[in-house]
N, C-alpha and C positions, 0 to 999 in steps of 0.2 A: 577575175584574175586569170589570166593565162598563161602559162609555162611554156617557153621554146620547146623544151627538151621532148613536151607530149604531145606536140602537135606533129601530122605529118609534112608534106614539104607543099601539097597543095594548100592547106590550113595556115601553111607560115605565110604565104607570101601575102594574104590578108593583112599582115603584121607591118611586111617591111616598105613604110613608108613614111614622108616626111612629117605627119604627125604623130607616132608613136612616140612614147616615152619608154627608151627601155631601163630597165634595170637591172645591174651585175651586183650581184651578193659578192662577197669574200671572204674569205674563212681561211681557217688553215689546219694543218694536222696536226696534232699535238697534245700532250699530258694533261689532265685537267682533273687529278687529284683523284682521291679512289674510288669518286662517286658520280663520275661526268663520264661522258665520251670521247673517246678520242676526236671526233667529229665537230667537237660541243661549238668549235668557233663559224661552222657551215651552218650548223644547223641554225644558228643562232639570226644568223645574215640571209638563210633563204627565209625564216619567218619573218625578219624585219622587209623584206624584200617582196613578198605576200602580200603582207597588210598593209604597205603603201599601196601597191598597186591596186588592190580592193578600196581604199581611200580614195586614191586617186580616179579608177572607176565610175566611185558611185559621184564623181562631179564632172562625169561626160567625158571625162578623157580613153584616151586608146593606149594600155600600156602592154609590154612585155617582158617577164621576168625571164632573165637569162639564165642557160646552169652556168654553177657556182665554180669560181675558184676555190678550190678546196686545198691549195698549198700557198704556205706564207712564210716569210724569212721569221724560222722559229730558234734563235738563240738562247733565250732565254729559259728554253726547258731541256737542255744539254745538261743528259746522265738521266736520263727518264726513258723507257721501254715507249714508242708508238711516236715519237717525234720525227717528222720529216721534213725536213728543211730545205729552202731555195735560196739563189743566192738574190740578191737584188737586182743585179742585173736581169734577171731571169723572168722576175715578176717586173717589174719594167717594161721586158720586148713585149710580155704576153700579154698587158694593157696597151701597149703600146698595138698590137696588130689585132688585137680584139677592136679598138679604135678604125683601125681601116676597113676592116672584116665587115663591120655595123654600116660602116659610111657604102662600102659598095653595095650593101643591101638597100638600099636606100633611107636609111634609120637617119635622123639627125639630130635627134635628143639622149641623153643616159647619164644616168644619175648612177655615181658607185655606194655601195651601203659595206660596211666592215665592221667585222666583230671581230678579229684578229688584233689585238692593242698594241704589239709590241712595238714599242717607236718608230725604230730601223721599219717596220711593214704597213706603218701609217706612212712617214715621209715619203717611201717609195711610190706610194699612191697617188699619194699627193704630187710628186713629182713630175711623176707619170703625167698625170693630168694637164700638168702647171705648161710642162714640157708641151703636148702636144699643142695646148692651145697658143701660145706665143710661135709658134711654126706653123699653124693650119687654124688661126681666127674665123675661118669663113666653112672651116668644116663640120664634124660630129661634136656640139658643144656636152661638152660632158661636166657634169657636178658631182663634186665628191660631199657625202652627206657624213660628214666628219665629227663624229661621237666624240674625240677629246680636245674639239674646240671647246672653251672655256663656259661659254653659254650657254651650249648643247648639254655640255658634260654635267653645269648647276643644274639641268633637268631630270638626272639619273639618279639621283639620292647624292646621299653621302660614303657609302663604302666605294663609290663608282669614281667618285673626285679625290678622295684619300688615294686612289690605286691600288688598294690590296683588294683587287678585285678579280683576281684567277680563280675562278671555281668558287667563288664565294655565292653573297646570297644572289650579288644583281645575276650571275652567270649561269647559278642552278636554276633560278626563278625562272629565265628567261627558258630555259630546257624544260622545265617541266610542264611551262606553257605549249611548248612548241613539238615537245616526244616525249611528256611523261614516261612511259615505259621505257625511255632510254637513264634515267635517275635511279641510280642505286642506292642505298640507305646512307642520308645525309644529316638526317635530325639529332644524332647523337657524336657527328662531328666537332673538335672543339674548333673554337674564334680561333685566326691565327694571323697575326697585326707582325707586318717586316717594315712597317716603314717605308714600299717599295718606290714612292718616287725619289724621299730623299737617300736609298742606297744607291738607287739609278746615280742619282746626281755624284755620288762621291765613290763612285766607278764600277759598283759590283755588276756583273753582267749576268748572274743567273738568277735562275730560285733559290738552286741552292744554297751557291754564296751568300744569297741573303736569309737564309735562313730556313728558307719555306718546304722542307725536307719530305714535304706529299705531293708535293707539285700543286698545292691550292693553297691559296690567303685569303683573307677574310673570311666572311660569315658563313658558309653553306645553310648552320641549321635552320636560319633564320629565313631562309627562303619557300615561297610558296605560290604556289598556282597564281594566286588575286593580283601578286606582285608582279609575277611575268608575263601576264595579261596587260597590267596595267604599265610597264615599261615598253609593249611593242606598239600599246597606243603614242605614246611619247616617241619613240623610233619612228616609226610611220610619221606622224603629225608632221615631223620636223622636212622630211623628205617632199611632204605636200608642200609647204610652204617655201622650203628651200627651189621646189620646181614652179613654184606661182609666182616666185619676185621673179625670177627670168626667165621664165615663157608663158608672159600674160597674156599673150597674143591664142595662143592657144585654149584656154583659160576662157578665154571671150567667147572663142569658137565654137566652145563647150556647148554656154550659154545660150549662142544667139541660135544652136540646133534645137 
């Protein structure tokens, strides 16, 4: 598994070429209850962003993990200390010229990975993507490896498809796998259930509104190591697969080396 960010610029250019697979984590800054990091949605997206690419590795492919977008359209935790917000157009242009950026290196693969939930910061991804490819079909094809697709999503448990999943167990589990020492004491936190897709739907637009007065919902206590291990497997798997149904050519490649 290789990180852009630690290689020098002789060592990158090993990287940029039309077989690479890269990979953009996405995160963003923002509240995650009194027992997470403000980090907790980077951290989360450069571990799922890891262990694809070490999955993807060990079946002969050549990847590269990007550094992270570490800012995301954060509304929903508005009245909370450590929240930093963008607007969507803003995350837009930046996937938007990350796309060209990659394509002039000569990259022609990249899968996006996101642990930022917040709707408004999934569509703009997804837009982003949708966008570029219906303008530039013969360029940098990119895949968005989209956690609250319906499929995806039945593979995270049940707190993860309910939605009250800010800071809960899937979000601490997955931190504690990824930066233990960044989890402060969570096992004595209580359950805490808003209901958050159906406020979503009947217009509340924060935490607070809806309830969630620590900036976290769902389970924290209930989370642990085994669990956040066994969610990044599920993370990863899905990004392998999502990059094997559309670039099986590569795939082959792998193989026939």
């Amino acid at each position: 598994m290789t990180d852009l960010a630690k290689l020098s610029s002789p060592e990158a250019q090993a990287f940029f070429h039309a077989r690479t697979i890269a990979i953009l984590p996405c995160g963003a800054t923002e509240p995650h209850g009194p027992h997470l990091p403000i980090d907790t949605d980077v951290t989360i997206a450069v571990a799922h962003a890891r262990r694809a690419a070490e999955k993807l590795e060990a079946l002969g492919l050549q990847t590269l993990v990007l550094p992270p977008i570490a800012y995301g359209i954060t509304n929903w935790t508005d009245g909370f200390a450590g929240r930093l917000s963008i607007r969507s157009g803003t995350l837009f242009a930046l996937v938007e010229d990350l796309l060209s950026a990659l394509e002039f290196e000569g990259i022609r693969q990249l899968v996006v990975v996101n642990a930022h939930l917040e709707p408004q910061n999934v569509r703009t991804l997804r837009n982003a993507l949708l966008d570029r490819a219906e303008r530039d079909p013969d360029r940098v094809h990119a895949l968005f490896a989209d956690n609250t697709r319906r499929a995806f999503a039945a593979k995270l448990g049940a707190e993860f498809q309910s939605g009250d999943c800010h800071a809960g167990s899937y979000e601490t589990s997955l931190v504690l796998a990824a930066d233990p020492a960044a989890v402060r004491e969570h096992s004595k936190l209580p359950k805490v259930k808003i209901d958050l897709i159906e406020k979503a739907k009947a217009g509340v637009e924060t935490f607070i509104q809806a309830g969630a007065m620590d900036a976290y919902c769902g389970d924290p206590a209930a989370a642990s190591v085994e669990q956040g291990r066994a969610l990044l497997e599920v993370l990863a798997d899905e990004v392998v697969g999502l990059a094997r149904a559309n670039w099986p050519d590569l795939f082959a490649a792998a193989r026939a080396t």
